[in-house]
N, C-alpha and C positions, 0 to 999 in steps of 0.2 A: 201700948201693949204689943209684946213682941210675935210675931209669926208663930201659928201651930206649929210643933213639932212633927215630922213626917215620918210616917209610918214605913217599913217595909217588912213584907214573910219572905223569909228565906228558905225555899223547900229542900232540903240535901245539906246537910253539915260536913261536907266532905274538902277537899281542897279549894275549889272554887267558891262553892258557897261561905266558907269560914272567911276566904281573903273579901269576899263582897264585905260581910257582916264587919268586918273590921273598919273595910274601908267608910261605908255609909256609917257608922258608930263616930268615926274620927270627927264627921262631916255634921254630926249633930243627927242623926235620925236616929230614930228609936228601932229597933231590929229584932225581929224573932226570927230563929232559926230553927225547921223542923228536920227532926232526922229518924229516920223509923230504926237505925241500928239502937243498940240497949246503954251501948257506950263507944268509946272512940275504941280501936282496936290497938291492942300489946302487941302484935305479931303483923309481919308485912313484908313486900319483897321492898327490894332498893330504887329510887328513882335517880337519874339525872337531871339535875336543876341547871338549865343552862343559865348563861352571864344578864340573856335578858328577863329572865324570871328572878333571878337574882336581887337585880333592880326593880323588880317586883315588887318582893319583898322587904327589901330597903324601903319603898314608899310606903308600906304598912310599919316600919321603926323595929322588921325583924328581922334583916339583913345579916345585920353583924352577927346574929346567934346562929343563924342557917351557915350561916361559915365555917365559923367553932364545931357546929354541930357536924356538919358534912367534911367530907373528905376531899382532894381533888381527885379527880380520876385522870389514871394515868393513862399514857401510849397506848393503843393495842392493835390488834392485826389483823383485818378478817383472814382465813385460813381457809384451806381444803383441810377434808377429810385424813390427810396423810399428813397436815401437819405446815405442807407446804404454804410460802404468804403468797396471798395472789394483791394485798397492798395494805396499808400501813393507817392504823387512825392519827393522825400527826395533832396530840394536844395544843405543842407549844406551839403553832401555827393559831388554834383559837386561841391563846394565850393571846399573842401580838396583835391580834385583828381584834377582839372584843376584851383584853385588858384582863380578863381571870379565866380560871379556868372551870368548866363543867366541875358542882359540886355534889357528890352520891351521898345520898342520904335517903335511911329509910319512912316506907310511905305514912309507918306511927310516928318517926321521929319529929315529920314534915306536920305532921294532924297535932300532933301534943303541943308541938310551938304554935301553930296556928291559933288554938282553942284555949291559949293560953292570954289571948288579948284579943278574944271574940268575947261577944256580950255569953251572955247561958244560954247551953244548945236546951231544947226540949228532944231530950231520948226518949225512944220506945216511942216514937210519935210519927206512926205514916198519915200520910194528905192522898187519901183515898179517891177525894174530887178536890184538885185543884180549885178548880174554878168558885168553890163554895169562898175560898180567901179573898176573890176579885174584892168584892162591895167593902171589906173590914180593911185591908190594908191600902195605903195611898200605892203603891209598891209592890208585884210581885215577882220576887225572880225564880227560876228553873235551874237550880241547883243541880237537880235531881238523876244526874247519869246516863250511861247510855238508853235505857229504858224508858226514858221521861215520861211521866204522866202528863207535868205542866204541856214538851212538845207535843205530846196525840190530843191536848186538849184543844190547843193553836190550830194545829196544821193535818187533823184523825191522821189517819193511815196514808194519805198520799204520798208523807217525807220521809218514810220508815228507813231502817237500818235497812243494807245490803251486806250479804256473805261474801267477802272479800278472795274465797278460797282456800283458805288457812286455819286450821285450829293450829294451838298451843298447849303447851304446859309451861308450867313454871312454879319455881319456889325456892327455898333457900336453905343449905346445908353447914355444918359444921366442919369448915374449910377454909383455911387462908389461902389468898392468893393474890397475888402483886398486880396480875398483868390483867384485865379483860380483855373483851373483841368477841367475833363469831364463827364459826365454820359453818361455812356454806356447800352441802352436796348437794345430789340431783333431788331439786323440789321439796327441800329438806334442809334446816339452818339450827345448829345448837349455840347460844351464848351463854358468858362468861361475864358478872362484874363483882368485881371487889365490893364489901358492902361495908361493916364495919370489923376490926381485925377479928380475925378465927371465924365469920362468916363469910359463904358467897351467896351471891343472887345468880342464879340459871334460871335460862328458859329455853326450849324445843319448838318447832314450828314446823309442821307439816304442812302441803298442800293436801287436803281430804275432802269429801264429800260434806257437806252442811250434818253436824250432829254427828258426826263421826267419833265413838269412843269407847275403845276396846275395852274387856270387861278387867283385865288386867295393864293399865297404864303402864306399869313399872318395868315389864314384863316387853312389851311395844316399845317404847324408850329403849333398851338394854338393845332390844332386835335392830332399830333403828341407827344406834349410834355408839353401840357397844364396842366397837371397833374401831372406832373416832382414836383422834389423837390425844393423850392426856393431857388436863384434867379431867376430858369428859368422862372417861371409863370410872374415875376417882370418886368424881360427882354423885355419880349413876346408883355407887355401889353406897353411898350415905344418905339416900335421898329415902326420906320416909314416906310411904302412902299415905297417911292422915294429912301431910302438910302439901302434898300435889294440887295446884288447880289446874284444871282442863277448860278452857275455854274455846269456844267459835270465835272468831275473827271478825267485827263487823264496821261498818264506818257507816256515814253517813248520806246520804242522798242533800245533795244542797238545796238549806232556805231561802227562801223567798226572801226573806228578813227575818232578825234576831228580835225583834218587840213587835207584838199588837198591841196595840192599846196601853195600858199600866204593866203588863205583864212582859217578861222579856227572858233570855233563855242564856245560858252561859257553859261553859266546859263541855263536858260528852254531849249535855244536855242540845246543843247548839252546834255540836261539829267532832261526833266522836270519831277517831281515826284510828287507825291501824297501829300497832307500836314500833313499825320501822325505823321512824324516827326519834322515838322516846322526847316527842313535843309534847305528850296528852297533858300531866300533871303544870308541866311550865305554864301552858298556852290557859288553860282554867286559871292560873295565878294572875296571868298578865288583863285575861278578862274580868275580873273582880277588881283588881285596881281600876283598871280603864273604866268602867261602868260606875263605879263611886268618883274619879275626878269629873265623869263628859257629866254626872247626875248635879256634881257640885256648882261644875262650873255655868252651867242651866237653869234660868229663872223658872221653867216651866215642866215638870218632869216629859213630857214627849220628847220636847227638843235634845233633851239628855240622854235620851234614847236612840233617838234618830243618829246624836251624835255618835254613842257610842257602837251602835251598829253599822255606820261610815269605817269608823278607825278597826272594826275589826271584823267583820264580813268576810270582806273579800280575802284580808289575810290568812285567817283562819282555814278557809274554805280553798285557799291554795294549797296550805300543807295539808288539808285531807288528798288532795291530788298527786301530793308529789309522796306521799305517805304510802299511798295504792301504787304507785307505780315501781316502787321500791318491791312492796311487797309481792307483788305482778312477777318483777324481777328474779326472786327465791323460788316460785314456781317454776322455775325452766326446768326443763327435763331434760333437752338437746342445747348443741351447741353452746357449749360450759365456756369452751375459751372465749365465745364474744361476752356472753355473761361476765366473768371476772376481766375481761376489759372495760366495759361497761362502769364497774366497779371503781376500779382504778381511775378512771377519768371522773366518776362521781364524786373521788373524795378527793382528787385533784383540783375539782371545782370549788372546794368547800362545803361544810353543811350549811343549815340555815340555820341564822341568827337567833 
């Protein structure tokens, strides 16, 4: 008689969680996926899928469609205010050092392929107490966002989010345009990316006070960056209020470890970051594979844990650092010129892989 089949709840149907569900599905376990939205969402700003998420998704068998699907993203340029380059995003440099290039695709278009070789989510379904899934499933994982329930169930309030100093906006307009990148003024940064043709993806990022949000956004934006070099002025004047989100800026305070017991934590849930870097959606892709190979490759589900918390911990929990510091960076108020060298020698070093 052949071994039970092994259980796991998947809290959060969102990027990480879908690439788990996938991956333990391939692996022979049985998977429920809880997700309290009603359904997957038609609307969403643009992601970059770097080469090693990429491969990510190749070891889920959806690689080759996240290609098709995605576009490359091309050159671009962080920028001053006036238009000026203070230095250069060089694609074909990740081109030759990691073999493809960053692919922009948006965050439905990434959820629709995902969920399209996940077992069946359960929408309209929040996990109000984690902990009630502990005893029913061999398996719990923390899908579940910056917010987590599953993490305040682990670790209460000790490991909370921190305000990073920065709200945003963002969202996406009826606009072509070839080139992305960002302008950077004082304590103050607007970006630009190509999303799919006749769309852009924008976003704004203030240094503010925690909860800071004027009662007219649209209005702030326009004050803030209305003077900017085009396409910002362009963007500004397409940008519909209903499709704006405003958010706080938060990342994470580092765990202790990514699994107690059966239960174990992944993407925001695990090491939400700052969008500096635009690793958040990769780095949830790379942990759901990782966590269904270390789970496979493990007679024992802890050891699979253990392992998977080795291979990705500390990594993770590097780019929430270097994420912050980035962002630390667009805070300057003075001394602009060490800033945009600063810059230049940053993308001289390369990004992370």
């Amino acid at each position: 008689m052949g071994a039970m089949t092994r259980t796991a709840a998947i809290v959060g149907g969102g990027i990480g969680g879908l690439a788990t569900a996938i991956g333990l599905m391939k692996a022979g376990w049985e998977v429920t996926v809880f997700e309290r939205a009603e359904s997957l969402p038609d609307t969403g700003t643009g992601l970059g899928i770097w080469p090693s998420a990429l491969r990510a998704l190749d070891a889920l068998g959806l690689g080759a469609r996240a290609r098709e699907l995605g576009r490359a993203q091309p050159s671009g340029q962080i920028k001053r205010p006036d238009g000026s380059r203070i230095a250069t995003i060089d694609v074909d440099r990740l081109v030759r050092k990691q073999g493809e290039p960053v692919r922009l695709l948006s965050r439905p278009a990434l959820l629709h392929l995902l969920a399209s070789a996940a077992p069946s989510i359960q929408f309209g379904h929040e996990v109000e107490d984690p902990s009630s899934l502990v005893p029913k499933f061999d398996l719990v994982v923390g899908a579940d966002g910056i917010n987590s329930r599953v993490r305040r169930m682990l670790f209460g309030e000790a490991h909370g989010l921190r305000y990073c100093g920065m709200m945003a906006w963002r969202g996406t307009v009826d606009l072509h345009t070839e080139v992305g990148g960002e302008t950077w003024g004082r304590a103050r940064k607007f970006g630009i990316t190509p999303q799919e043709p006749g769309r852009t993806n924008w976003y704004a990022a203030l240094a503010a006070p925690e909860g800071y949000a004027p009662a007219d956004g649209i209005a702030e934006l326009r004050r803030l960056f209305g003077a900017w070099h085009q396409p910002i002025g362009e963007i500004l004047d397409r940008i519909s209020p209903a499709e704006v989100l405003r958010h706080d800026l938060h990342y994470s305070s580092p765990l202790p470890a990514y699994s107690v017991g059966t239960v174990v934590l992944l993407g925001d849930a695990a090491h939400a970051m700052t969008p500096d870097l635009g690793q958040g959606a990769c780095q949830a892709l790379i942990d759901g594979v990782v966590l269904a190979e270390c789970l496979s490759s493990h007679r024992e589900i802890g050891d699979g844990l253990a392992a998977y918390d080795r291979r990705r911990r500390r990594e993770t929990q590097k780019l929430v650092t270097l994420s912050l510091r980035v962002s630390r960076l667009a805070q300057t108020r003075r001394l602009l010129t060490l800033r945009d060298l600063v810059i230049r020698l940053a993308l001289a070093a390369g990004p992370p892989s």
